[in-house]
C-alpha positions in Angstrom: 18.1 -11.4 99.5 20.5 -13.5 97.9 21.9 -13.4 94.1 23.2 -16.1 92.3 25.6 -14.7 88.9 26.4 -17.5 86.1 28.2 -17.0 83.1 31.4 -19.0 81.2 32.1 -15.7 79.4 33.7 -13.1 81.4 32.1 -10.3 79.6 28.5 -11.8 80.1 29.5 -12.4 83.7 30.6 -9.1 84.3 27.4 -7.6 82.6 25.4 -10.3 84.9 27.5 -9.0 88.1 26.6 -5.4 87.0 23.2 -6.0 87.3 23.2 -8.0 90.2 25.5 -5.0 92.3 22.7 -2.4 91.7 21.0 -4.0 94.3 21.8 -4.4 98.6 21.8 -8.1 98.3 24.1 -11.2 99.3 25.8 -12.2 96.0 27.5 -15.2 95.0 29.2 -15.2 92.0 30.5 -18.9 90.0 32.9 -19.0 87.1 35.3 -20.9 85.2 37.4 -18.0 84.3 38.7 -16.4 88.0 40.9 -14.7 86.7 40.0 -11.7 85.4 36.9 -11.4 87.3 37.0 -10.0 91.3 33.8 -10.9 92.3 33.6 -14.5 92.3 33.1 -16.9 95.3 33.4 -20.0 93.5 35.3 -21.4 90.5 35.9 -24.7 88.7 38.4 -26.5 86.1 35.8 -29.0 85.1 31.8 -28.2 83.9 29.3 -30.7 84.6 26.0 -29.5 83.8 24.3 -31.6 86.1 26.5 -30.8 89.0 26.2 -26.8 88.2 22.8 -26.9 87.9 22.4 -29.2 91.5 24.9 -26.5 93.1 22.9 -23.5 92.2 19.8 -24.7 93.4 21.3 -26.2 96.3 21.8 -22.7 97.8 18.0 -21.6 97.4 18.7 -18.1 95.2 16.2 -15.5 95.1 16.8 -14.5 91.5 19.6 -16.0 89.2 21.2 -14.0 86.8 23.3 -15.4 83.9 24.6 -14.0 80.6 23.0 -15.6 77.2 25.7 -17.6 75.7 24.9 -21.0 74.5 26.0 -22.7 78.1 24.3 -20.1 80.2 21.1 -20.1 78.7 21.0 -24.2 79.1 21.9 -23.9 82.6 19.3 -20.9 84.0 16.4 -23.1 81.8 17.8 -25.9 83.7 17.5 -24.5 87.5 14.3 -22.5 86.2 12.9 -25.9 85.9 14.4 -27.6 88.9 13.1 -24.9 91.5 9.7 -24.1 89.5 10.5 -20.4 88.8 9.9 -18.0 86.3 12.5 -17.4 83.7 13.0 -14.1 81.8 15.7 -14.6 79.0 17.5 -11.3 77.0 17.1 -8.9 80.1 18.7 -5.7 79.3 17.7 -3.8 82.4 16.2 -4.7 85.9 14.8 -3.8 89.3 13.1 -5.4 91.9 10.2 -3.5 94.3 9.4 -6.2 97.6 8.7 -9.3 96.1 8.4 -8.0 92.7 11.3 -8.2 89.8 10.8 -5.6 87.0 12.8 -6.8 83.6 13.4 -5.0 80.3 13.8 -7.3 77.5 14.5 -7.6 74.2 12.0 -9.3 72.0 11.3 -9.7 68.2 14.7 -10.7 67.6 15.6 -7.6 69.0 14.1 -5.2 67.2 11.5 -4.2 69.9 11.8 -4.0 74.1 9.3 -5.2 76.4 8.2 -4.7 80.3 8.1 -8.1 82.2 7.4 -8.8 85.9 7.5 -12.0 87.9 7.6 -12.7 91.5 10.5 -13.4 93.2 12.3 -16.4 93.2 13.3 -16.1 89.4 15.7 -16.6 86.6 16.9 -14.2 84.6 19.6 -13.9 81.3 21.3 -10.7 80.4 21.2 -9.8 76.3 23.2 -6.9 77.3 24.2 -3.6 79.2 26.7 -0.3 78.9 26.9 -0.4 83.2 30.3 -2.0 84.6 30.6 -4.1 87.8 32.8 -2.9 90.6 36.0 -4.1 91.3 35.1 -6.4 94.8 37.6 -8.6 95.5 35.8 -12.2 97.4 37.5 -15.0 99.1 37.6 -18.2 96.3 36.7 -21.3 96.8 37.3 -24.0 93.7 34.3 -26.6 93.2 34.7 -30.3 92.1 32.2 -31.7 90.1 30.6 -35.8 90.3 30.4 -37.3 86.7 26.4 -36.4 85.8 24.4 -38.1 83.6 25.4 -36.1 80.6 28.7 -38.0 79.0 31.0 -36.4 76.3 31.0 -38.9 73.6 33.1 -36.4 71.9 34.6 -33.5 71.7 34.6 -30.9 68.9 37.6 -28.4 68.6 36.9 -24.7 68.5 38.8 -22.0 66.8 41.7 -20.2 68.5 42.7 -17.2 69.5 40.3 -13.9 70.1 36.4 -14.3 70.5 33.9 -12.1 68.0 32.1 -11.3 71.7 35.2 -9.4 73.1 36.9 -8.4 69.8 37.0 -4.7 69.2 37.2 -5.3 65.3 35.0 -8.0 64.0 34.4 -8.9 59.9 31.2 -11.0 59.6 30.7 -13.6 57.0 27.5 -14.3 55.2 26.4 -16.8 52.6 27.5 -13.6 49.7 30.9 -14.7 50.0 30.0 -17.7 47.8 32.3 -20.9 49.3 34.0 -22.1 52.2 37.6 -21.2 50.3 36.3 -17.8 50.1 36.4 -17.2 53.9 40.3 -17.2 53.9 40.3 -13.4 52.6 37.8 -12.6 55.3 40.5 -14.1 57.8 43.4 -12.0 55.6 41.3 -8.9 55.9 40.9 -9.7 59.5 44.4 -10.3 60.2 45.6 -7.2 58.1 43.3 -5.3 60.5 43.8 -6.6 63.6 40.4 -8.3 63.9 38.5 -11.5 64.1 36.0 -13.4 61.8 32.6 -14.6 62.7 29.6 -15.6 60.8 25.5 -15.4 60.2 23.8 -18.4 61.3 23.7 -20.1 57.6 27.5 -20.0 57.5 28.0 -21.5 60.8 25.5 -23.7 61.6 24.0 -25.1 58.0 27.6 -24.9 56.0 29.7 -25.2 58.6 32.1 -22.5 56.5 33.2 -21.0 59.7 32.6 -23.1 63.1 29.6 -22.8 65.3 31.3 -20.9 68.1 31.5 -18.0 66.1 28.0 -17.7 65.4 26.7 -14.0 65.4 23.0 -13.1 66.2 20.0 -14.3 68.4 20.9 -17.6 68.9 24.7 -16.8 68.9 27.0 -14.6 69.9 26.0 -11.0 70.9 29.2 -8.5 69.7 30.1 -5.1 70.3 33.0 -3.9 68.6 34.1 -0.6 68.0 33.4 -1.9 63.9 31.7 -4.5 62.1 32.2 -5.2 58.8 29.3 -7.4 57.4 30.6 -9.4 54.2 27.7 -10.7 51.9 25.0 -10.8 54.8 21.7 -9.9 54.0 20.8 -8.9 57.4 17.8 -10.6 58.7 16.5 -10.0 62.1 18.1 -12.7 63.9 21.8 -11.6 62.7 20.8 -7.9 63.7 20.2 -8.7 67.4 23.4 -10.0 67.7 25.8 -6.7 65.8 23.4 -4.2 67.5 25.4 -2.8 69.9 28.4 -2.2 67.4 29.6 1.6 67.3 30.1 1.3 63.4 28.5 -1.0 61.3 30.0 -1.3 57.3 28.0 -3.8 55.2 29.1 -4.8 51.6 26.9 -6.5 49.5 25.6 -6.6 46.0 22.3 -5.7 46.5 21.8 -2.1 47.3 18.3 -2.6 49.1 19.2 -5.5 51.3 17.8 -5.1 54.4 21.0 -5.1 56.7 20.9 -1.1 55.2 18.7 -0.3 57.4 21.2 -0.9 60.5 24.3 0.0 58.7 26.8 3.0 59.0 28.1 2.6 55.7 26.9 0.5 52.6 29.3 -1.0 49.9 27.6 -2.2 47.1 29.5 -4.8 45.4 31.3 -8.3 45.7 32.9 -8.9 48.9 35.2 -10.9 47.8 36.6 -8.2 45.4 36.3 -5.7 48.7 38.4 -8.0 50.9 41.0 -8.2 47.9 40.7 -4.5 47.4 41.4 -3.3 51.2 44.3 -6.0 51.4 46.3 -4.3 48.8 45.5 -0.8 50.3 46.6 -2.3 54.0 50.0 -3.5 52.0 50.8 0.0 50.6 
């Protein structure tokens, strides 16, 4: 059997390598990021879509795993299509019997797991898992890429430094911290505590107050930091699936029934731009 393992995130890889290692199978592991991972065979400086997704199905897999960031998630649909197999997104735990590949999922935005099977061939994303890959180290060999049919017209900077999906301390900002200017004392908060800021889908993707590649929930970034502080987020479903895994969840927000309660640690009812102030000048004493 052979295993194909995807992902441009090093965490999502290794989670997609973990999987992949529970099972007595040839695995071939691709990657952007080399460096910090030890089971990868191949590795490029350049992505073309076209050209990743031609390579993958060029060496006929029996089941593809990927993690579920934005790139991923493009490129398993892509060679789920190409080859005609089944695809099972947000896999959070698998095993295959013969021919047979056994996936738990998430589903309901998270809120609810479900048993899937397929035959093999397939494709399958990873929402998440607490197992670790082991260390294996591979001999590398680096990929070059044609120009595809997909042209960058443009390119759109992302923000620096530290990711919301490998931070251990991660402030989340919601549409209750009333304006774009507003989001600075998130960032001061975040700074005073050695965090990073991300955002609910409204702020990132319909106001653009904090950019897309810190989106947090179904259709963003999947976190798990050791806290998350949710600023002015209501908590709908979509948000939760992404800030479930957090070890301590701390919401502040004005209304004292919002539903992000429900998956909260702590509640703080009030402003949260009056809480970032507060803990600033409590961080400066």
């Amino acid at each position: 059997m052979k295993i194909v393992v995807f992902s441009e995130s090093p965490p999502h890889y290794r989670m997609a390598s973990a999987l992949a290692q529970g099972f007595n199978a040839e695995l071939i592991g691709v990657s952007p990021q080399p460096q910090k991972l030890t089971d990868v065979n191949y590795v490029y400086d350049k992505l073309d879509e076209d050209g990743l997704v031609d390579f993958i199905s060029s060496l006929s897999p029996d089941v593809v795993i990927t993690g579920s960031v934005r790139r991923d998630r493009a490129i398993a649909s892509r060679v789920a299509g190409r080859l005609r197999l089944p695809y099972i997104p947000d896999a959070v735990s698998l095993g295959i019997e013969g021919n047979v590949i056994k996936v738990t999922r998430t589903a309901y935005s998270g809120i609810a797991l479900v048993d899937v099977t397929a035959n093999i061939p397939a494709v399958i994303t990873v929402a998440g898992t607490s197992i670790q890959p082991k260390e294996k180290e591979t001999k590398v060999e680096k990929l070059s890429f044609k120009e595809g049919r997909i042209k960058t017209l443009s390119v759109k900077s992302t923000t620096s430094g530290a990711s919301p999906a490998t931070a251990q301390i991660v402030i989340g900002v919601g549409r209750g911290m009333g304006s774009k200017e507003n989001v600075n004392y998130a960032e001061e908060l975040a700074k005073s505590l050695g965090g990073v800021v991300g955002g609910s889908r409204p702020v990132c993707a319909d106001l653009h107050w904090v950019s897309e590649d810190r989106q947090i929930g179904l259709s963003g970034l999947r976190i798990r930091p050791k806290l998350y502080i949710a600023l002015g987020i209501s908590g709908q479903p979509q948000h939760i699936a992404g800030i479930r895994d957090s070890k301590v969840i701390v919401a502040v927000n004005k209304d004292k029934d919002a539903p992000i309660l429900e998956n909260a640690d702590y509640l703080v009812v009030g402003d949260a731009v009056e809480f970032c102030k507060l803990m600033k000048e409590k961080f400066k004493r």
